[in-house]
N, C-alpha and C positions, 0 to 999 in steps of 0.2 A: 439404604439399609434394608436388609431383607426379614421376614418375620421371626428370624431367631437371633438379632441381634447383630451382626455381623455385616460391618459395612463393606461395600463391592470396591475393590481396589486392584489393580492387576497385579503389583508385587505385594501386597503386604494382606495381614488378618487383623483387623481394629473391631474392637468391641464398644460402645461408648455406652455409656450410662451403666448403673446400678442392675443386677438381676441376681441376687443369691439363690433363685434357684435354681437361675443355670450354671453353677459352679463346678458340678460336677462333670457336665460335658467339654465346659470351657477348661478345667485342668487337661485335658486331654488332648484336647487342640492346641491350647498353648504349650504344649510340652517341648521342652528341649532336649534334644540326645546329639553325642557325635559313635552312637553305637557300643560305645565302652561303658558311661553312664547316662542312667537317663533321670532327669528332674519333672514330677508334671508340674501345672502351670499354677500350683497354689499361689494366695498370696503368702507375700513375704513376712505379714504381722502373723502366721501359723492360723488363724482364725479371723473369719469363721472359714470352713473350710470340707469341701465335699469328699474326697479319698485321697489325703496326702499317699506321697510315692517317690520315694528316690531310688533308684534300681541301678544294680549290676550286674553288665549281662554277662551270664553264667551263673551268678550264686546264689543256691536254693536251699531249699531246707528238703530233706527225706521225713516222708512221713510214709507209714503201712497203709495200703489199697483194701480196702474193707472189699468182702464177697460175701451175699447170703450164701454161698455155696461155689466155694473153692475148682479149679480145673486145672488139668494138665499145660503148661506154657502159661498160666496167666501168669501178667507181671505181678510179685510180691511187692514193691514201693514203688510209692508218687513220685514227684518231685513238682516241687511250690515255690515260684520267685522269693526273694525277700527283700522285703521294706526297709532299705539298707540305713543305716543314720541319715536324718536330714539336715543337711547344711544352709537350706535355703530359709530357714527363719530368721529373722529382723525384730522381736516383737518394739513398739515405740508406745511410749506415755507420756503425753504432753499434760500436764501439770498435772500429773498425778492418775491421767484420765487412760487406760490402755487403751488405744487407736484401733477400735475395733469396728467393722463395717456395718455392724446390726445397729449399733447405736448412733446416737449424732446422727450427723447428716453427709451427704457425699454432694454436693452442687456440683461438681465436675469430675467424670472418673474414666479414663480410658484405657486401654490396654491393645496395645500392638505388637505382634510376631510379625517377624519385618525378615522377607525372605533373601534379603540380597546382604543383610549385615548380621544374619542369623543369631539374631538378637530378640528378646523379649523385652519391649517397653512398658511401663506405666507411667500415670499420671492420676493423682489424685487429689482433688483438693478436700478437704474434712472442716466439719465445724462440732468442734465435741459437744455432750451433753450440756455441758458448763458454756460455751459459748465462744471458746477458743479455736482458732481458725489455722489451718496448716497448709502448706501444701507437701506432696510428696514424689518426689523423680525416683526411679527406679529404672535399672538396665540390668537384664543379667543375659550372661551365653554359659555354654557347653562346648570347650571349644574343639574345634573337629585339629587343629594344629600339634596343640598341648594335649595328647591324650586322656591324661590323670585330672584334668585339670576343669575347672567352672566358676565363677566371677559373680560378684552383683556389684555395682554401681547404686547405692541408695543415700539421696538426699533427701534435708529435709528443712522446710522454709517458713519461717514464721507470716503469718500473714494479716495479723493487727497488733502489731507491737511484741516488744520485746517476751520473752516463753521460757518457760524450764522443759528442757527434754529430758528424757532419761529413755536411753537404746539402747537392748540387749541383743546381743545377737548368739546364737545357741548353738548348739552341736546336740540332736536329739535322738537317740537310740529307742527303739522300741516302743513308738509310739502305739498309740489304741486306732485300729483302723474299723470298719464297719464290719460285721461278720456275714460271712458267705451265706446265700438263697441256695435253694434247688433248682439252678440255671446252671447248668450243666458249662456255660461257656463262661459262669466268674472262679477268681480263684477260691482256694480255698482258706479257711481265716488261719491265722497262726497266731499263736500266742504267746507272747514274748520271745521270739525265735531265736534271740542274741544272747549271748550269754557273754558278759563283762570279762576282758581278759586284760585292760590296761588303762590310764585313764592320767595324763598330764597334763600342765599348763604353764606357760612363762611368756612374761611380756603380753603383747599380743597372741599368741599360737596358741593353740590347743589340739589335741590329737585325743582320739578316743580307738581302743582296738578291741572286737569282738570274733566271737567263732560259733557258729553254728554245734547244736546240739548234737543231729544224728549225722548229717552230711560231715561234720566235721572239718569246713569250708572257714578260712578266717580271713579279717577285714579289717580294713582301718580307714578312719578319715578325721584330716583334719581340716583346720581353719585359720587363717593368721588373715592381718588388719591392715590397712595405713587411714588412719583419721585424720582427716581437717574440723578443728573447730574454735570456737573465738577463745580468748586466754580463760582461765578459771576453770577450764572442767578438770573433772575428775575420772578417772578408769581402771578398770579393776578385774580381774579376769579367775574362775572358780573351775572346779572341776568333782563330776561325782562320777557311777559306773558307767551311766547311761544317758549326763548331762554334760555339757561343757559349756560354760556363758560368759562371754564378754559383756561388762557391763561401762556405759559411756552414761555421764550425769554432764548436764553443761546447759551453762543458760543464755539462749542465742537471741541476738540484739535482731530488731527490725532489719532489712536490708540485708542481713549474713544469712548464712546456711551450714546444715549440718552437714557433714559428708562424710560417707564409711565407702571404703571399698574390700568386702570379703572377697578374700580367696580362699577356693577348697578343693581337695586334690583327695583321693580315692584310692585304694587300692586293696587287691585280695589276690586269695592262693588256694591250689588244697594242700602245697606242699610246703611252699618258704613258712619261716617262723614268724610270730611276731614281732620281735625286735627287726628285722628283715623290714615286714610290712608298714612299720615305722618309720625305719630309714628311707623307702622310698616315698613315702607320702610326705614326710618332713624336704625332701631332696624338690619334690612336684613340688610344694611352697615358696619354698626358697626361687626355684626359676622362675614364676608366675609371679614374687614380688619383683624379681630382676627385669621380668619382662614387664608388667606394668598395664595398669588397664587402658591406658590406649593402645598401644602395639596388640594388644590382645585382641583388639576391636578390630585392630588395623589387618592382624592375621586372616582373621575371622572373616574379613569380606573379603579379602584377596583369593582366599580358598575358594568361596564361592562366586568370585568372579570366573573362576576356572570352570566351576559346575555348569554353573549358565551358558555359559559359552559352546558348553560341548554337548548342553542335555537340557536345553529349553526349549519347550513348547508356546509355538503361538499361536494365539485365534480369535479374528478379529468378526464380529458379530454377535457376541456373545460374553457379555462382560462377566458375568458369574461362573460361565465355565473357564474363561481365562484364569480368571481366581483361586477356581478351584482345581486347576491343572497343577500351577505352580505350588498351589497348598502342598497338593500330595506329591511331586515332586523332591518337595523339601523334605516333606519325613520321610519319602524314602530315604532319602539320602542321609537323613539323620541314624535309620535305622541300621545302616550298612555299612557307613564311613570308617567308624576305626573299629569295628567289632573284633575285626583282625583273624585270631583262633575260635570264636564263640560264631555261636550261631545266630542269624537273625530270627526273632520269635515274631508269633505272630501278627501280636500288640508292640513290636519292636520293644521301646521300655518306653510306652505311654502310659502305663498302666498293667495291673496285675492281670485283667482276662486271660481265662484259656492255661493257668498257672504260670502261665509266663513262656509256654512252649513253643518248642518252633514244630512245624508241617512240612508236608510236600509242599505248602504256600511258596516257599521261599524258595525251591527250585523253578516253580511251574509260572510262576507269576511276577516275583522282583527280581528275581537271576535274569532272565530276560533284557530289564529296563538296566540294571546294573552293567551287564556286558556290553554292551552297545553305549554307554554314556561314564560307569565310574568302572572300568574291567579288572580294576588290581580289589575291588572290594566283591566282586563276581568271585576273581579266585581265592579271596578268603574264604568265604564261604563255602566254595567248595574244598577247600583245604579243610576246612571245621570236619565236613562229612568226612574225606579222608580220614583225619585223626582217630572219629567213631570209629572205623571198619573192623577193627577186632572186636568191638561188643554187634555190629551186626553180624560177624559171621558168627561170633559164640550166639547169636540169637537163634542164626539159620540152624546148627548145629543143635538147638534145644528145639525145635521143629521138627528134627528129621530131614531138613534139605543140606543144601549143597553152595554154597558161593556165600552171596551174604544177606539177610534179611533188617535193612534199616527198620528205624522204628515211626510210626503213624507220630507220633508225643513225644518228644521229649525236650530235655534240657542239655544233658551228660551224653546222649544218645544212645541211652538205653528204654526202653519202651517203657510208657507211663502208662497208655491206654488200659484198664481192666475191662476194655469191653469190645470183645475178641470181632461182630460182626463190622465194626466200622471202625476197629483200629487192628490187628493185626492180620486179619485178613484184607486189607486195603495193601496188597503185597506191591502194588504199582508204585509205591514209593524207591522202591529200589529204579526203576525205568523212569523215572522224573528229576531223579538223582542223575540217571545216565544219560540222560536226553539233554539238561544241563551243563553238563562236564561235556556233551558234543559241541554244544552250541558255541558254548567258551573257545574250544579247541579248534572251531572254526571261524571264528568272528577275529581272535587274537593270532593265532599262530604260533601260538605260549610252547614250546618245544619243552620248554625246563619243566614246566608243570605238568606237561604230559607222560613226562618221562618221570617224574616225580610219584604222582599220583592219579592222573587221567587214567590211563592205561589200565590200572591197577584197579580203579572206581569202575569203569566198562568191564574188564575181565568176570569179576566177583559179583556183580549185577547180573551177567549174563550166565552164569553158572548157575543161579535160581531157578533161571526159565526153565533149563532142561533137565532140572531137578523136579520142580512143581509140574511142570505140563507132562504131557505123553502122547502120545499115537494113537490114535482109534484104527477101526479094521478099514474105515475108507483110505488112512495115510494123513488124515489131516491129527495136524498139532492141534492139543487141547488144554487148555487153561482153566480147570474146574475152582470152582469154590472162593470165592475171590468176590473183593465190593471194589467197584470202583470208585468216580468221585462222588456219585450220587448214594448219599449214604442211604435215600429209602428205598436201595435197592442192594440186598446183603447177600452177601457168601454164594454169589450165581456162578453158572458156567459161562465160560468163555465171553468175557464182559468185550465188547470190541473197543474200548480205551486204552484197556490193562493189554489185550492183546495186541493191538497194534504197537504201542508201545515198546512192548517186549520186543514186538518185531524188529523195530527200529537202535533196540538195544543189541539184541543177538548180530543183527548186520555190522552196527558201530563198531563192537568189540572184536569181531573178525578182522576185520580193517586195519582196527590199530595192532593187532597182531602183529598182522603183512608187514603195517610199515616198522614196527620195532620186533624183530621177530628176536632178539637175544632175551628183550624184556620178557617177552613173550613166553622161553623157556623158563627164566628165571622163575615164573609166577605159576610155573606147571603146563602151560598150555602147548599142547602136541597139535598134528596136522589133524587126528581123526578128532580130536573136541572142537576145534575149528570147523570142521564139516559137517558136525553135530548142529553147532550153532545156525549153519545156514540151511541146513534142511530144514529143521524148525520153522526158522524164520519163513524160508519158500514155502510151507505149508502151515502155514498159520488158520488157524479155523477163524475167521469170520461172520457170522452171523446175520442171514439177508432174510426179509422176509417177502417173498418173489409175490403174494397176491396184495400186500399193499405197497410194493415196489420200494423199501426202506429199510436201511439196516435195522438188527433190534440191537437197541440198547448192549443185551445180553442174552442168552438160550431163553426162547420163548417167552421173552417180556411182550412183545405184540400180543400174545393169546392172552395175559393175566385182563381181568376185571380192570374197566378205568374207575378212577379213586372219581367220588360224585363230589363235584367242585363246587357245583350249585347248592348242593346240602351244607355246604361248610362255611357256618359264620366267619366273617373278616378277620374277628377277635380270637381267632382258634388259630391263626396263624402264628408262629413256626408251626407246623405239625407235630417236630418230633417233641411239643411241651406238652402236646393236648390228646395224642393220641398215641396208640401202643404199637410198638415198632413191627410186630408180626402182622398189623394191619396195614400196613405201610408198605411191608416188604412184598406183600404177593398180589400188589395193585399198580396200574401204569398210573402212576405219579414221582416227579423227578423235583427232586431237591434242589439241584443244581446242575447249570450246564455239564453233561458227559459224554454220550455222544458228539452232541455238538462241540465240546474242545475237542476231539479224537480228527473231527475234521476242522479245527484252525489249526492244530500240532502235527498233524498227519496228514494233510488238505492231499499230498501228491497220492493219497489211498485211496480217494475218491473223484468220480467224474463229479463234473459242472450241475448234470443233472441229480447227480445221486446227494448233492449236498441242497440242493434247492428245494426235492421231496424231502431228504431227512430235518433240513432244521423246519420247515414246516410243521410236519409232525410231533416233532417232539417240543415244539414252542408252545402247543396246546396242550400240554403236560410240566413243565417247566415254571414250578413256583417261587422260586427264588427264594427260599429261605435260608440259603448262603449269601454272604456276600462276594462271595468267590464267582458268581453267576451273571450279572450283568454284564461286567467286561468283556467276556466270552460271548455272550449274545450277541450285544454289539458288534462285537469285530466280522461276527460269521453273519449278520444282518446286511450289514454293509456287504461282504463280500455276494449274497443273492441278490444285491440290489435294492434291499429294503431301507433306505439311506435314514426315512423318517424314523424309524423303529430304532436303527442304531443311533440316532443322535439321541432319543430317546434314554435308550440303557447305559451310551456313554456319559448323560450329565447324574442317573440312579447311580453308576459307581462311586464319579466324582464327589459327587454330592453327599452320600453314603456318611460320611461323620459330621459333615457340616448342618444337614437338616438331622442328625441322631434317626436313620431311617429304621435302623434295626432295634432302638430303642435302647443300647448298652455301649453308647459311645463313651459313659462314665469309666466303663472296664480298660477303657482304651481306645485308640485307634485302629481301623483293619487298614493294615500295611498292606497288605496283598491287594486289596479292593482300592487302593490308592497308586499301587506300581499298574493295577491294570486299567487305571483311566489312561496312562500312556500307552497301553496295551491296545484299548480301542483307540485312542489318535493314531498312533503308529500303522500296527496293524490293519486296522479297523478302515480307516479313513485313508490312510496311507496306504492298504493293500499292501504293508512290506510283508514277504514272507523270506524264510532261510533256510529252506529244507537242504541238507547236505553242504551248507558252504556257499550255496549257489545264493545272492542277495535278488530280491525282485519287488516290483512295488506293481499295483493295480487301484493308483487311487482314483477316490470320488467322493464328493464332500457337500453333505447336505444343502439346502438351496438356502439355508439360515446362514450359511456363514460366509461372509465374504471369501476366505482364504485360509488354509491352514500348514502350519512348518514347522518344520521339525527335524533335530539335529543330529544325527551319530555315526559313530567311527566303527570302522569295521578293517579290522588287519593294518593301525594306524594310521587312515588314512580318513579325516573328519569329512561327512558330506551332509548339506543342507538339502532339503526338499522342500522345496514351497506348490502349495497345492489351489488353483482354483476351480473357477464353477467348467472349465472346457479346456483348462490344460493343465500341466505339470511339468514344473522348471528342478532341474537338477545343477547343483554346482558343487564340484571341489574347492573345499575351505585349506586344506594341506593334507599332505599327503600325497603318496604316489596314488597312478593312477585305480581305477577300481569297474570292475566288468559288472554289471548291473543290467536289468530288463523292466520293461516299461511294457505292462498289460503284453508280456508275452515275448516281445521282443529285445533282444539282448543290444546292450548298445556298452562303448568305453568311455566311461565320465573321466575327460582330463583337463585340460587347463581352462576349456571353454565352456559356459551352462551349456547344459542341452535341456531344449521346453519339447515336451509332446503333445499333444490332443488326449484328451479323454474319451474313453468312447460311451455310450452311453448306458446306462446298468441294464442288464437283462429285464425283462418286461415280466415279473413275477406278481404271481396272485395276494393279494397282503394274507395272510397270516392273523391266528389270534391265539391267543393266553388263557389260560385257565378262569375260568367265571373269579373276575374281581381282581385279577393281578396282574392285571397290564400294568404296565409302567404309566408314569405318568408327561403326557403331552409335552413336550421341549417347544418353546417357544410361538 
């Protein structure tokens, strides 16, 4: 067990003993989602309890964007997740006493998320006030099979003789959550956000149906039962606007047990009615009792026997990074499973952080890990974006440009941001959108999706560039005014992220032209916007600074003042909480990996040498007050040959919710900082790169680890890479064959491994970090 509770197991997350004040982090970790809903990991008695949460992804509440002072383009309304009814309450009272964790005593209490049966376990044994002794089983999922649908398994066992229980089990609307700080990354509080639109009960079932206030978004969930218990009890079942309780009274003999098995099923709209949204959530009951809670269980790992198979990581030397590979494995995969239409957010539905919004995160970072391992939830996702495209071109169109301008925030995909230098000037989301919808269309070979929507997502992206940028007298293309991912660096010229990007945007969308050229008229594009786009692209402005031989960041970021690293208390970090953004902005200090993603995403823009001096540089500027930023360092660490450094940033990612490194893992989990611990395995350790289609690997693997592997499909066809300290073994698992290079060399993986040599990493200078923010020492 490590010092925040959390014992080391390769498949699973156990918690043992009692710690109420870690409750707030542990709902977060323990949280279930299969992308459509998500439960965090409260307990099932409702109390005591750190930020309950049951989420929908998509439905928010509108509320108005306060401004001391109003501007042209800022968005007029928010939008804020909502704390949809909770179905996971159980409350239990053994002789009278509510089974509450503050009181009494707990002699035995465990809790395990079990990654292979995508199951959340408990066990607890209790000795109430009074002296009476219980034990309690609990199982619940979210299941990624049954969309609508989520389960608890809760027993409950006398444990000195015969007991009177009485167990309620709730349907609770609009609970009281904690109200929002001045932390810019929690949500914001709502208050009472549901409004009662329906409320029935019979038998076992209960259904409650609400709608949002201003969004005007409505919801339903209900609940239905099957109990085992000894003869004599009694059940009884109630209904109010924003309650619904099953109540179970019965008095269980020594040796017997209580046993309830809740089902609850989910569902919302902005447009079906409510009798509609009834019928389907009474419909999801009905099959969840048909099907039964072991088939449910039975689904539930079957699925993920699928996951594993096609998108597990392994690494042996390292027990806690194994752990915590497969952790965040899981929630990806929780996050993006049946999302379907919606977007994945950032906090997936761990948790309210950030309002529940999704980012260029979810292109740049889980789109990635998704393609390559679950690819039909890749194209969802990008389908989500599709669906936006008429609120970003009406966005472009309220700008003054041309194509389409996604939004930095959102929910609906309309821009939440009111705060123009780090959310609607971060115009690169459009080219992270694009560079995603390439990566898809060349990993799968998705024809329908391309022609559906790819095509369409590349066209309207690249229409921005040569709307926003222009020509200077020398001929170079120029990219003004614009943040990249480094937000303390705002509204510069020609950021070389955002530019390269663009570049690789502007070329894609040519491309796909050529090869659909009907589509191509359909959507307005002629031969001379085709040429437009590649001139652009061929003269892209760049930004090099030739007397310390390193790209800048952005137009004369080399010349700004360095931010004094040494003057800055530990406890002043993040920055942007302790200090004022226009000091931020005209000083070389970097928030987050940017440059240096420009060259993991763009690596064929730069030589061997020009990435060795640049992540140097700007790694002594690089404070990591994203979590977006480790991953990224990692991968491009490794790739200079810095292996210790990267092992380093790959376990600060992994690690990232399970040590609470940013200190608001209560808000949620960061999904993004969790897709990209595979990001550095992969990437990183594995050296895969994908530039244009072309698959390639360069790995090399810290002297900590025995071996590292790792699994995915590219154009259906599954391949394994197992990686050690002096070679690298390739095999086809199925699949036709697949063209592949190995440090440079092109080889054809077919029915035979092929192993090569490693060669040994470039001989580079180490590198340091900003006074105080190095990462901390891996093994």
């Amino acid at each position: 067990m490590d010092d925040k509770g959390y014992e080391i197991s390769p498949w699973q997350l156990k918690w043992r003993g009692l710690d109420l004040e870690a409750l707030h982090a542990t709902e977060s970790t323990f949280a279930l989602s299969n992308g459509h809903i998500g439960i965090r990991g409260t307990f099932e008695e409702g109390e005591p309890r750190g930020l309950p949460g049951t989420y929908l992804n998509g439905f928010y509440e509108q509320r108005p964007l306060p401004y001391a002072e109003a501007g042209y383009g800022y968005p007029e309304d928010g939008q804020t997740v909502v704390n949809v009814t909770d179905g996971s309450i159980i409350r239990l009272l053994v002789e009278d006493e509510p089974m509450d964790m503050r009181y009494g005593s707990a002699p035995a209490h465990e809790r395990v998320l079990d990654f292979r049966s995508g199951t959340l376990r408990r066990t607890t044994e209790w000795t109430s006030p009074t002296g009476r002794r219980v034990r309690i089983h609990s199982e619940r999922l979210v299941s990624f099979t049954s969309r609508a649908v989520a389960a608890i398994h809760y027993e409950v066992e006398p444990l000195d003789g015969d007991i009177e229980l009485v167990l309620q089990s709730d349907l609770l609307a609009n609970e009281q959550i904690p109200t929002r700080t001045d932390d810019p990354r929690v949500a914001a509080a709502l208050d009472r956000p549901l409004v009662p639109d329906f409320a029935a009960a019979h038998d076992y079932r209960a259904v409650l149906a609400h709608h949002t206030r201003a969004s005007g978004l409505r919801m339903a969930a209900g609940m239905d039962h099957e109990i085992e218990y000894p003869a004599n009890g009694r059940c009884s079942i109630e209904t109010e606007e924003d309650l619904a309780r099953l109540t179970v009274a019965v008095d269980v003999p020594q040796g017997e047990r209580l046993k309830v098995t809740k089902y609850l099923a989910y569902g919302w709209s902005a447009r079906r009615s409510t009798p509609a949204l009834r019928g389907q959530v009474e419909g999801a009951l009905a099959g969840a009792l048909e099907t039964g809670w072991e088939t449910l269980l039975k689904r539930q790992r079957e699925y993920l026997d699928i996951f594993w198979a096609t998108a597990d990581v392994e690494i042996d030397g390292d027990a806690e990074l194994q752990q915590a590979v497969r952790f965040a494995l899981f929630h990806v995969l929780q996050a993006g499973a049946r999302g379907e239409s919606r977007a994945i957010p950032a906090k997936g539905l761990t948790g309210p952080g950030y309002d529940g919004h999704a980012f260029w995160d979810t292109e740049t970072f889980v789109l990635p890990l998704l393609t390559y391992t679950v690819p039909d939830s890749a194209r969802d996702a990008l389908r989500w974006r599709h669906s936006t495209l008429d609120k970003a071109k009406n966005r472009a169109v309220q700008l003054g440009q041309a194509g389409a301008v996604f939004p930095w925030r959102s929910i609906n995909g309309e821009e939440c941001s009111g705060y123009w230098p780090a959310g609607t000037a971060a115009f690169h989301v459009g080219a992270d959108v694009a560079a995603a919808t390439s990566r898809y269309l060349a990993a799968t070979g998705d024809e329908e999706f391309e022609a559906e929507c790819g095509v369409e997502l590349l066209v309207e992206t690249a229409r921005l560039w040569t709307s926003l940028g222009h020509h200077n007298a020398q001929g170079e293309f120029r990219i003004d005014g614009v943040t990249g991912p480094d937000e303390y660096t705002a509204v510069a010229d020609n950021n070389v992220f955002t530019n390269l990007m663009a570049q690789k945007n502007l070329h894609d969308a040519a491309a796909a032209c050529e090869r659909r050229p009907g589509l191509a008229r359909e959507l307005g594009v002629d031969d001379e916007e085709s040429a437009l786009w590649r001139d652009a692209a061929e003269h892209m402005r760049i930004p090099f600074d030739d007397a310390l031989g390193v790209h800048q960041q952005s137009d004369a970021f080399t010349h700004h003042a360095e931010w004094d690293f040494e003057g800055t208390p530990p406890e002043h970090y993040p920055l942007l909480l302790n200090y004022p953004y226009f000091d931020l902005y005209r000083k070389q200090v970097v928030k987050q990996a940017d440059l240096v993603l420009a060259m993991y995403l763009r690596g064929d823009a730069f030589t061997d040498e020009q990435k060795i001096a640049n992540f140097a540089y700007y790694e002594a500027l690089t404070v990591r007050d994203s979590s977006l930023s480790a991953c990224v360092q990692s991968v491009m660490a490794a790739e200079v040959g810095q292996l210790q450094l990267a092992y380093d940033y790959l376990a600060e990612a992994a690690l990232t919710d399970l040590h609470d490194l940013h200190s608001n893992v209560e808000n949620g989990l960061h999904i993004a900082s969790l897709a990209g611990t595979w990001m550095a395995c992969v990437a990183g350790f594995g050296g895969m790169r994908d530039h244009d289609g072309d698959i390639s690997f360069a790995p090399r693997i810290p002297p900590q680890l025995v071996n590292l592997s790792f699994r995915m499909t590219v154009r259906g066809s599954q391949i394994h890479v197992d990686i050690r300290a002096k070679t690298a073994t390739y095999r086809l698992l199925s699949g036709e064959p697949v063209e592949l290079a190995h440090h440079g060399n092109p080889f054809t993986l077919d029915t035979f491994p092929v192993t090569r040599p490693i060669p040994d990493p470039p001989n580079t200078t180490p590198v340091r970090q900003p006074y105080g923010r190095a990462p901390v020492r891996r093994g």
